[in-house]
C-alpha positions in Angstrom: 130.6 179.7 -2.2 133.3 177.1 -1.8 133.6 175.8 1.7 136.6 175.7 4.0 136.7 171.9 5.1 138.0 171.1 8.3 140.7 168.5 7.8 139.0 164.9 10.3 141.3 162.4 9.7 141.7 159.6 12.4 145.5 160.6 13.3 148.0 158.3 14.9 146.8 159.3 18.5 143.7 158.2 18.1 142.9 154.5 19.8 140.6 152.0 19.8 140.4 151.4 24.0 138.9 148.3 25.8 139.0 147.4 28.9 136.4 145.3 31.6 135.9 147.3 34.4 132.7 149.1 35.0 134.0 152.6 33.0 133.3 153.3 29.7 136.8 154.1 28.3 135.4 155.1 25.1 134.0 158.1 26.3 137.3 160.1 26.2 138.2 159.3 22.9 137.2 161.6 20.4 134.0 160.9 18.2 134.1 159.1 15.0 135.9 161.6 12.7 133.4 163.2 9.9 134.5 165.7 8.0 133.1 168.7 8.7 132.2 171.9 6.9 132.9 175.1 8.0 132.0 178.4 5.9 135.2 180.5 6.2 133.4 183.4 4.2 136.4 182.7 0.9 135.3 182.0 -2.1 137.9 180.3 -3.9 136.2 180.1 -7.1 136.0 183.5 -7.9 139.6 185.4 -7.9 139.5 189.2 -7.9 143.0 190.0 -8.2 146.8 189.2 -6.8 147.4 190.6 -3.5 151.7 189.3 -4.2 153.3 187.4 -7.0 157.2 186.3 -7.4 158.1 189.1 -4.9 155.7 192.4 -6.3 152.7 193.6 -5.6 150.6 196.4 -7.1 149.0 197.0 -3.5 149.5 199.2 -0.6 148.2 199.2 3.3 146.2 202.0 4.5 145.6 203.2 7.8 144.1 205.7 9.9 145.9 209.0 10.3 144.4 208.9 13.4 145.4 205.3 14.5 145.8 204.5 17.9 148.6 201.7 18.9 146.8 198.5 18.4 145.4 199.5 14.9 149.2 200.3 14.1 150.5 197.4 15.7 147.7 195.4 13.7 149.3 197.5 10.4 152.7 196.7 11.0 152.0 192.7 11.7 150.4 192.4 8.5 153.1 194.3 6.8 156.1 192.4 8.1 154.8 188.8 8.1 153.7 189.3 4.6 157.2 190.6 3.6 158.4 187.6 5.5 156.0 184.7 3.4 156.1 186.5 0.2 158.7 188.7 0.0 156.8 191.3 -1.1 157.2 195.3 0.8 153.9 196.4 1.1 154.0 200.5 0.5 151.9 202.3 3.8 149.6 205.5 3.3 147.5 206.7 5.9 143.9 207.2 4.7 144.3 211.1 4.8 146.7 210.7 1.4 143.6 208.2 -0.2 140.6 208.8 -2.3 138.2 206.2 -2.1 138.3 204.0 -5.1 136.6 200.5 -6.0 140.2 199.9 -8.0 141.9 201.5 -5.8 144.3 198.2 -4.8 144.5 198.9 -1.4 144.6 196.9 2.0 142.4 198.9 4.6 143.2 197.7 8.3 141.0 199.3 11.1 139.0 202.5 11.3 139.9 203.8 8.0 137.4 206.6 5.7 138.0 204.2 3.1 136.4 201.8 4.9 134.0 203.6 6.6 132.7 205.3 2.9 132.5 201.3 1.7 130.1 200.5 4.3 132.1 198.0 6.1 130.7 197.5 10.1 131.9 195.5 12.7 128.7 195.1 15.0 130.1 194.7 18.9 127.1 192.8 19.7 127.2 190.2 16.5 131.2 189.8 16.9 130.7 188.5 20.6 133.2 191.8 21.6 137.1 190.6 19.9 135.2 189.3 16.5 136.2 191.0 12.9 135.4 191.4 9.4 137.6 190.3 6.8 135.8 191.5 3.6 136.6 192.2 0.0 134.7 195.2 -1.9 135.2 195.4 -5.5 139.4 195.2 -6.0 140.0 196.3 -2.4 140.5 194.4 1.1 138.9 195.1 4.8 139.9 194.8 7.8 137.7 195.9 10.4 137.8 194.6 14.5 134.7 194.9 16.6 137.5 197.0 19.1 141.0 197.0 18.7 141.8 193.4 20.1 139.3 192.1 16.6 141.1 194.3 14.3 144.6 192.8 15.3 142.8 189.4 15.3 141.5 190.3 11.9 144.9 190.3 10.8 145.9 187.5 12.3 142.8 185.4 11.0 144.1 187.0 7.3 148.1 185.1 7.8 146.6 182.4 8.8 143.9 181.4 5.8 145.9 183.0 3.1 149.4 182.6 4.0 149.6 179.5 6.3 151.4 181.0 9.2 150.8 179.6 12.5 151.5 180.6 15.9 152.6 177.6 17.4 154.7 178.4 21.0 156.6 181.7 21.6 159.8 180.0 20.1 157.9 178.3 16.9 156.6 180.9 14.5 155.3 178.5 11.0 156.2 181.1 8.2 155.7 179.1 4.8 157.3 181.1 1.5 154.6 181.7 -0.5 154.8 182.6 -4.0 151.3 184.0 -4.8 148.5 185.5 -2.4 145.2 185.5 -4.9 142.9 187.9 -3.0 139.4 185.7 -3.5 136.2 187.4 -2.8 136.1 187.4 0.9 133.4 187.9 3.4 134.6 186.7 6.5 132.8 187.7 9.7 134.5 186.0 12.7 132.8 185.8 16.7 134.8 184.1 19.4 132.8 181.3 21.0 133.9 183.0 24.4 133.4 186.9 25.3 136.5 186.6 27.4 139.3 183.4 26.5 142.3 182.1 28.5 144.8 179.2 28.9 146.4 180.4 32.0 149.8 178.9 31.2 152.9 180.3 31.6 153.5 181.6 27.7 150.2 183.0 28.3 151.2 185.0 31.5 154.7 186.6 30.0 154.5 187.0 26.5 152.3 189.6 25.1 152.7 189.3 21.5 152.3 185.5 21.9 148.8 185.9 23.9 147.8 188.4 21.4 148.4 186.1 18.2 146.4 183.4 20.3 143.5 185.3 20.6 143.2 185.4 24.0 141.6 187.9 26.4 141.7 187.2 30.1 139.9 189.6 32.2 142.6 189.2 35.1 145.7 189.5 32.8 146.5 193.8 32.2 148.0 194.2 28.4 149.0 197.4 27.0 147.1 199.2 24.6 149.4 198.2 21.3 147.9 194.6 21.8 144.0 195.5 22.5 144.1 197.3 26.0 142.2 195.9 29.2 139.1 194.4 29.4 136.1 195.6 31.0 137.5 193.8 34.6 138.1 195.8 37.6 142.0 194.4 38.1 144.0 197.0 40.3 144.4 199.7 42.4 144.4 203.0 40.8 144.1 205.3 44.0 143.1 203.3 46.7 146.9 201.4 46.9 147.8 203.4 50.0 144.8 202.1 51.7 146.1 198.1 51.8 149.4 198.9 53.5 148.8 197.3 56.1 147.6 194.7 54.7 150.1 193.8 53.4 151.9 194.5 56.4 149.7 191.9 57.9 150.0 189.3 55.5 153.5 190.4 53.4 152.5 187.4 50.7 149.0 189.0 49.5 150.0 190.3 46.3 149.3 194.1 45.5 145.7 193.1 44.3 143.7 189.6 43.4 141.5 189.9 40.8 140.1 186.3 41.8 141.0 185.6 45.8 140.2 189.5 46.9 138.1 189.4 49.7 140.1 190.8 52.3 140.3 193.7 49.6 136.3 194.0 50.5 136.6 193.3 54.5 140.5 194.4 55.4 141.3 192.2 58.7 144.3 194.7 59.1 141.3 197.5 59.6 138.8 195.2 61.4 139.7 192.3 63.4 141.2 194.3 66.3 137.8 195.6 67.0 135.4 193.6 64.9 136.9 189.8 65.6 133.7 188.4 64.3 133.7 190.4 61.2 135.7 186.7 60.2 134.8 182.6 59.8 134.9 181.5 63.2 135.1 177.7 64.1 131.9 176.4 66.5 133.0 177.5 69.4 133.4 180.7 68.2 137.4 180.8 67.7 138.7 182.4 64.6 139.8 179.9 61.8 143.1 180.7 60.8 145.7 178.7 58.4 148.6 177.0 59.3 151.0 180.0 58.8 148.1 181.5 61.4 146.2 184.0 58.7 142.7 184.4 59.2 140.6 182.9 56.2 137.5 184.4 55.1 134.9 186.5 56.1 131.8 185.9 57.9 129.1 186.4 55.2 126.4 186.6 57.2 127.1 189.5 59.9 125.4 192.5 58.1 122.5 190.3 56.9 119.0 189.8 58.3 117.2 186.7 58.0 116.0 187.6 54.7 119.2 188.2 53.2 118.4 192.1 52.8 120.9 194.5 54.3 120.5 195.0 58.5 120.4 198.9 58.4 120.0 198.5 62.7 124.0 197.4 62.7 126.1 200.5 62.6 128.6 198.4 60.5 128.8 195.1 59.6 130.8 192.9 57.2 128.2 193.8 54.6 128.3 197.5 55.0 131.9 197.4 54.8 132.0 195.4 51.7 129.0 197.2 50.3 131.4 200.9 50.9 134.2 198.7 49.6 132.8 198.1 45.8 131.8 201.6 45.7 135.2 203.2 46.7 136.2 200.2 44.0 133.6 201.5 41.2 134.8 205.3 41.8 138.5 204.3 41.2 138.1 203.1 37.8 135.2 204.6 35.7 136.2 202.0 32.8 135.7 198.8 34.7 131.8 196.6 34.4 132.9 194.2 35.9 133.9 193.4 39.9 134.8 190.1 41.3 134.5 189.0 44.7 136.2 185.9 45.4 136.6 184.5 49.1 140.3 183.2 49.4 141.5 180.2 48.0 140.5 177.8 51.2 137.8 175.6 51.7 136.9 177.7 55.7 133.4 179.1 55.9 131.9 180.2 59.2 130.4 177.6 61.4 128.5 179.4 64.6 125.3 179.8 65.0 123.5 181.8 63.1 125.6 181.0 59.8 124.4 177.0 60.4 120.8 178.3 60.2 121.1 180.1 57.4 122.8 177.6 55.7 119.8 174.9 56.2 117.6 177.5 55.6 118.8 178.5 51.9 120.6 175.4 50.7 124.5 176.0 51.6 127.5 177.8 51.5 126.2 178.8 48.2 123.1 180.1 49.2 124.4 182.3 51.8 127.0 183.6 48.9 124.0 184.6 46.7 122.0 186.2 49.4 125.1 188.3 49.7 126.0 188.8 45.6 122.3 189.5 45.9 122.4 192.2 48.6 125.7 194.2 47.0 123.6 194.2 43.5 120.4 196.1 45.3 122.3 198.2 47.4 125.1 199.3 44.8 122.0 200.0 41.5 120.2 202.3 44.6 123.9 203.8 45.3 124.2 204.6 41.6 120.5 205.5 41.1 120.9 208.6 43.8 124.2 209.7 42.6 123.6 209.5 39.1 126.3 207.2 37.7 125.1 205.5 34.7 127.1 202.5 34.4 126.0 199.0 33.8 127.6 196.9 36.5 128.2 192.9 36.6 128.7 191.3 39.9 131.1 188.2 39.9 131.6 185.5 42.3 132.3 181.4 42.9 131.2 178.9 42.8 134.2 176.8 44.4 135.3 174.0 47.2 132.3 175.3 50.0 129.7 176.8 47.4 130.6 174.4 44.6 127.0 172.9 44.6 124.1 175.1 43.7 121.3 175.7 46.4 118.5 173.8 44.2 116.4 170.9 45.5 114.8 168.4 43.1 111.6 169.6 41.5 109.9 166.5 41.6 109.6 166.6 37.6 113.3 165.0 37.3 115.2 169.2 37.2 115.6 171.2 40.0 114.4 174.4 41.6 115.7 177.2 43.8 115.7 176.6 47.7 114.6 179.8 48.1 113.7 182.6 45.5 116.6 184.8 47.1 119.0 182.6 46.4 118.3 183.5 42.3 121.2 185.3 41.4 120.5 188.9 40.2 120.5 189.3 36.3 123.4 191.5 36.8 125.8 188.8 39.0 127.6 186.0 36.9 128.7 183.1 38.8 132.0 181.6 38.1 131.9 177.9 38.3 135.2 176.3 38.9 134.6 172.4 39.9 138.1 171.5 41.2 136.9 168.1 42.6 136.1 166.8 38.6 137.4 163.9 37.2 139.4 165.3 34.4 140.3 162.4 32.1 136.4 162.8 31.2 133.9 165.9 30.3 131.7 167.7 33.0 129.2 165.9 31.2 130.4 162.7 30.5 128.3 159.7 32.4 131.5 158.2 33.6 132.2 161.6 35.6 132.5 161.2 39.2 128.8 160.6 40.6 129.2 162.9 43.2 130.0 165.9 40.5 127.7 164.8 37.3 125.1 167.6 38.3 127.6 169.9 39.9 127.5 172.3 37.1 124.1 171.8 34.9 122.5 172.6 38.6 123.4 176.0 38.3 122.0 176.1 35.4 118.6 176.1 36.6 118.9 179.1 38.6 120.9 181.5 36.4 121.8 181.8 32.6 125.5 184.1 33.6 128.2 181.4 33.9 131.8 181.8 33.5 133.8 178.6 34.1 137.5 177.6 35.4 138.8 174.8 34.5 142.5 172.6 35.6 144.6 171.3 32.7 147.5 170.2 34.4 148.9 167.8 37.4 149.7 170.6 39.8 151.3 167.9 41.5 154.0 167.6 39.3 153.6 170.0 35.8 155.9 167.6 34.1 153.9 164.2 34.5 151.8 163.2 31.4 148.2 165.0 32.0 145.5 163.2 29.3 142.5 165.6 29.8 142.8 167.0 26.5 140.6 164.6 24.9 137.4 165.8 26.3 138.3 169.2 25.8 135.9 169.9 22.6 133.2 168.0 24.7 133.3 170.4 27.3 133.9 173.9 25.2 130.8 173.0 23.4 128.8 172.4 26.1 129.9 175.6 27.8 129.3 177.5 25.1 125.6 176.5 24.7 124.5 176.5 28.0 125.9 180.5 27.8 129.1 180.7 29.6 130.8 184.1 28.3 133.9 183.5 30.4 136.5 180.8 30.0 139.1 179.7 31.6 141.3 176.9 31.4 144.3 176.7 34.3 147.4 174.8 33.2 151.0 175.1 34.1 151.3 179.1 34.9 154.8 179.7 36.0 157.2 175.4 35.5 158.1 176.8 32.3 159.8 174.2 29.6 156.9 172.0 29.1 156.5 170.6 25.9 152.7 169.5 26.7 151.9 172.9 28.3 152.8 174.4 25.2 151.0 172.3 23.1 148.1 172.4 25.4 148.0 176.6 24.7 148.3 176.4 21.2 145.2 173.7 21.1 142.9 175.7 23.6 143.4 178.7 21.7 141.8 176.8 18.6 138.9 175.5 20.3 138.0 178.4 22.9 137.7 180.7 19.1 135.8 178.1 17.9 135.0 174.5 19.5 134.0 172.8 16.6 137.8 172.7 15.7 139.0 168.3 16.7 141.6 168.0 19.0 143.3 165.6 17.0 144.6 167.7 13.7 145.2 170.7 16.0 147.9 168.3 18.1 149.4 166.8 14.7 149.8 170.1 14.1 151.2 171.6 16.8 153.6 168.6 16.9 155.5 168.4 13.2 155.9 171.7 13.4 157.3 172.1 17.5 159.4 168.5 16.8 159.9 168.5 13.3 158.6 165.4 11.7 160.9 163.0 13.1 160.3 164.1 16.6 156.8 164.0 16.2 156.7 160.9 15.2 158.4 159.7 18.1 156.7 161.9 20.3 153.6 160.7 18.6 154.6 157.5 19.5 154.4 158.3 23.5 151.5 159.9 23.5 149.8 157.1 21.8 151.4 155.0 24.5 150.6 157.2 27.8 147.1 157.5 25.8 146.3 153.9 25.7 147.9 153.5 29.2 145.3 156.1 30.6 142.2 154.3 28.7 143.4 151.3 30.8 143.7 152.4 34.3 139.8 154.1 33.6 138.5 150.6 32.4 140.5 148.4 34.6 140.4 149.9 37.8 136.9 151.7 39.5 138.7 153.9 41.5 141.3 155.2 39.6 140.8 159.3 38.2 142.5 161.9 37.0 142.3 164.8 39.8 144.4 168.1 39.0 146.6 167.4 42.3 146.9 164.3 43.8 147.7 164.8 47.1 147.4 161.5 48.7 149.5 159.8 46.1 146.4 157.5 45.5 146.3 158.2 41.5 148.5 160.3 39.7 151.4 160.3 42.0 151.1 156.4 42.4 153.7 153.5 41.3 151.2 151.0 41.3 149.7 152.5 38.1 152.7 153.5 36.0 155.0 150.4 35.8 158.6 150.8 35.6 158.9 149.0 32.4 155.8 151.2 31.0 157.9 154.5 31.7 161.1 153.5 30.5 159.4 152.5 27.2 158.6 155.4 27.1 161.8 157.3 27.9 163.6 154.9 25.4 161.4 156.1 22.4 162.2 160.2 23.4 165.9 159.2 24.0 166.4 157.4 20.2 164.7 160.2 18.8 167.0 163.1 20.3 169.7 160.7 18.9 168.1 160.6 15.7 167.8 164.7 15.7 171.6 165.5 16.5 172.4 162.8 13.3 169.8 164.5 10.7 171.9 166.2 8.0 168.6 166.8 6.0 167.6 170.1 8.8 169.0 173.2 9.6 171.4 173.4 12.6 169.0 176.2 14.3 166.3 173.2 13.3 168.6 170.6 15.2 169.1 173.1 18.3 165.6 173.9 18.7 163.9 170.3 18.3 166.6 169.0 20.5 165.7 171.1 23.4 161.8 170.4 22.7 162.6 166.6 22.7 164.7 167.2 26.1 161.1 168.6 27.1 159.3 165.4 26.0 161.5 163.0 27.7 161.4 165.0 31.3 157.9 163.5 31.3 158.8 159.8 31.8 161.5 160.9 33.7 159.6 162.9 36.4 157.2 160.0 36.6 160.8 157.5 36.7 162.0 159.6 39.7 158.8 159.9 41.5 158.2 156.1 41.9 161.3 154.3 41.6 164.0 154.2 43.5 165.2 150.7 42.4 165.6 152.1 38.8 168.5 154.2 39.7 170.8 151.6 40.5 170.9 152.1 43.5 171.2 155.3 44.6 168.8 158.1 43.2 171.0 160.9 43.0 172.8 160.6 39.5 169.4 159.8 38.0 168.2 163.0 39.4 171.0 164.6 38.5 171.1 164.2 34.9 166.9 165.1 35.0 167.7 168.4 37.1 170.8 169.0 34.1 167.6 168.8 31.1 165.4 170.8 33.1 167.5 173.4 33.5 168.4 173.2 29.3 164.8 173.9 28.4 164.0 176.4 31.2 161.9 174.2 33.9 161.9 176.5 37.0 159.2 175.1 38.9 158.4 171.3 39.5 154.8 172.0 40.9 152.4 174.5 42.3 154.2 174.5 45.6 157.6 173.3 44.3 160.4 174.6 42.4 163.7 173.5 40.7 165.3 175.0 43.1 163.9 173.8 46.1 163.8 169.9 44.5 167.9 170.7 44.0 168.7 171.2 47.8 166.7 168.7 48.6 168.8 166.3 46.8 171.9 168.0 48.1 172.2 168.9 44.0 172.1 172.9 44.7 
């Protein structure tokens, strides 16, 4: 069977870095490029038929008469994008209308009884849950999904071998005419890497057909059923959104319900604190630690447990019994839903009296505490079940993040670690959800040069547990539009996640700046390598970037890239305490003028700004061509401008506000609405008196 090879080649982007400092630069760049060999299941040397030529066919699609929406959303796909690339109608017939036929000439998509008589099986366990077969049977085609998210994926995986489409950004859709589809013998069988897949970005958050051609599947992110349905996640309220009224009352920001930061969704302070103040984190004198808007911040994990970290049945109620009653109202709402999260919210505030202090030296941390906790919900929730007879197999989910970030291990003497305490092991049925925000994100969890405080942060955990899911930051939340160079180590890191078991991944970018050229390049790249990480990085951004810019723009934008590349690989040899945080907010890295010199960014502005001159002179593309690589280029050169406006005042000539002015006029013509995490357009517009 012939092979499907993996195009290596070095790429423009790819540098030769040097430097003297006491870094090893070369770390981050990508390995030596071999080609690599990947069985795509197509057998090129053995045609069975033509599935199109010159605009016919002799073909037709079947599909179940008893189809449900994604299996007829999977139908029509494949039907209108080949009608787009070949030109060809395909005819429909649901299966009812079909006698199974080894000539029959037909195109079976989903749960068909043609494809059932032909034997074809898409094995949930084997496909890793969204996996498919693609498979030829005599003169006939099969597509077949593990559930309904594979079979659309399937179809998706079929456009994109045989036709050459690709999925580039929700405003880029590669459609190449294509004069003949052979149909090869084909035995494809297809398992994501991941269980569940996300690049939390903002094309990711609003665009369903998008996310769906991507392959993602995030567990926090509702979909309809024409584009797969849920996931397995508890995610919302069904009947119990009445009983967080005043909660929100309380705190009028919470939103309806956090999949991730929900704890006050376990312990309500709106029900509690009146009468059960120390239900919450309190400070060492015993004051309750509240934010500076004044809201209270976590929970106090250890009021309900005994020393032992089983449940205190001598407390009429307690944090854990309330929490405990909590999951179960949450497992009754939504007889669908495996999995429930319980995420303390998103500050780094434990409790610090007494008794939490000696529990904490007792069982290694924060952490420990949390998994005496995870640990007492599982017990008490598989006795719950047990007496009331609900047979449902239930996974517990929780951080490990800011306060519990390190695992509670000690060394074992033999150069690995060991569990402080046996009940800190979590259960077989919680996952912990490791999300190392403090990395150094220019390099690879794993990578020697990481930050020596975080090297063992995550393979820790590893010694105590096998259930991982894993959150990741691909962005300056700082400023979204700043360059951001961590894609280099992203292959690094998806492989090693994937072998030490994670089933969850996520990877955070820009989720709601819009009109980022990198952020988009960024999803399209991460949906490559969290299907399969053995994809490089480098051929997936060429990629991504002759078809988003056209092949003048890329080469320019090529051209900064290389330069903000190379730039990077300097500041990591030349200076020890320079790294790549997600935020920097001390302005000691990122957000620092030292580090990008005025003559480096305006380089850099100057090569985006010739090439949007070059675009609106090309005669040789389309004028919807010119429009949309102008407005991409526009994107590209709001990166050195950002970092121009940040840091140098003297650059404006003087006064600030025409420079700003003219990057606030871009922004707005590629549809930037938000500058940061905490900042938007908007807001950056009054500020400048620009509103």
């Amino acid at each position: 069977m012939k092979k499907f090879i993996t195009v290596l080649l070095s790429g423009i982007l790819l540098i030769a870095m040097v430097g003297c400092g006491n870094k090893n630069p070369s770390s981050n760049t990508e390995p030596p490029l071999e080609e690599v060999t990947v069985d795509d299941g197509i057998n090129q040397d053995k045609v069975i038929d033509t599935l199109a030529k010159d605009g016919k066919t002799e073909y037709r699609v079947v599909y179940s008469a008893q189809a449900n929406a994604a299996e007829s959303y999977a139908t029509t796909e494949f039907v209108n994008f080949m009608s787009e690339s070949t030109g060809v109608n395909l005819p429909l017939s649901i299966d009812s209308t079909v006698s199974y036929d080894p000539q029959g000439h037909y195109i079976s998509i989903g749960h068909t009884k043609l494809a059932e008589r032909a034997g074809v099986v898409a094995d949930r366990d084997e496909l890793n849950r969204d996996g498919f077969v693609v498979k030829t049977i005599d003169s006939n085609l099969y597509i077949l999904g593990a559930n309904d998210r594979g079979t659309i994926y399937g179809v998706y995986d079929f456009l994109e071998k045989m036709l050459g489409i690709r999925f580039i950004s929700t405003d880029v859709t590669y459609i190449p005419e294509v004069e003949e589809v052979p149909l090869y013998e084909t035995d494809i069988h297809e398992a994501p890497a991941f269980e569940y897949r996300n690049f939390y970005s903002y094309s990711m958050r609003d665009f369903d057909d998008f996310y769906t051609r991507l392959r993602f599947n995030a567990p926090e992110r509702p979909i309809s059923d024409t584009y797969g349905g849920r996931t397995d996640w508890y995610t919302q309220l069904n009947g119990l959104s009445g009983k967080y009224d005043n909660l929100k009352a309380m705190f009028p920001t919470y939103p309806e319900f956090n999949v991730i930061h929900n704890a006050f969704y376990y312990v309500n302070p709106a029900e509690w604190y009146d009468t059960h103040p120390e239900f919450f984190a309190a400070d060492e004198n015993g004051n309750t630690i509240r934010d500076s808007a004044g809201t209270i911040c976590q929970p106090n994990l250890v009021n309900g447990l005994t020393d032992e970290g089983e449940l205190d049945e001598s407390m009429e109620i307690s944090v854990a019994k309330v929490a405990l009653e909590s999951l179960k109202a949450f497992i009754l709402d939504d007889p669908d839903a495996t999995v429930f999260f319980f995420g303390y919210n998103d500050w780094e505030v434990y409790d610090k009296t007494e008794r939490t202090v000696m529990m904490s030296e007792k069982y290694g941390g924060q952490s420990g505490i949390l998994m005496l906790f995870m640990n007492m919900l599982s017990r008490e929730i598989e006795k719950w079940m047990a007496e009331n007879n609900i047979n449902r197999e239930i996974t517990l989910a929780t951080f490990a993040y800011l306060h519990t970030k390190h695992a509670p291990v000690v060394s074992d003497g033999k150069g690995g670690w060991k569990a402080v305490d046996e009940r800190v092991i979590p259960a077989e049925n919680i996952s912990v959800r490791l999300a190392p925000i403090e990395l150094d994100w220019y390099y690879s969890v794993n990578d020697p040069n990481q930050r020596e405080e975080y090297q063992e942060l995550i393979s820790q955990w590893t010694y105590i547990t096998d259930n991982f899911m894993v959150w990741t930051y691909e962005a300056n939340f700082g400023n979204y539009l700043n360059y951001y160079p961590g894609i280099r180590q992203w292959s690094d890191n998806l492989h090693y996640f994937r072998d030490i078991g994670v089933k969850y991944m996520m990877m955070q970018g820009n989720y709601h700046g819009y009109g980022s050229w990198q952020q988009d390049m960024f999803t399209y790249v991460a949906s490559r390598l969290l299907w399969n990480p053995d994809y490089k990085v480098q051929p997936l951004i060429d990629e991504f970037l002759l078809h988003y810019f056209g092949e003048k723009g890329a080469a320019a934008v090529s051209e900064m890239i290389e330069l903000f590349d190379e730039h990077f690989a300097m500041l990591q040899a030349d200076y020890e305490d320079f790294w790549v945080p997600f935020r920097d907010d001390n302005g000691s890295t990122l957000m620092n003028a030292e580090y990008f010199p005025i003559e480096f960014l305006a380089r850099a502005e100057g090569v985006i700004k010739e090439a949007i001159a070059v675009n609106a002179a090309d005669e040789e593309i389309s004028e919807r061509e010119r429009t949309l690589y102008d407005r991409h280029l526009v994107s590209a050169l709001l990166t050195p401008q950002s970092m121009i406006l940040q840091n140098y005042a003297a650059y404006y000539s003087g006064s600030k506000t025409p420079y700003a002015a003219e990057f606030i006029e871009n922004a707005e013509y590629v549809g930037v609405r938000a500058l940061a995490e905490l900042k938007t357009l908007i807001q950056y517009k009054a500020e400048l008196g620009l509103a």
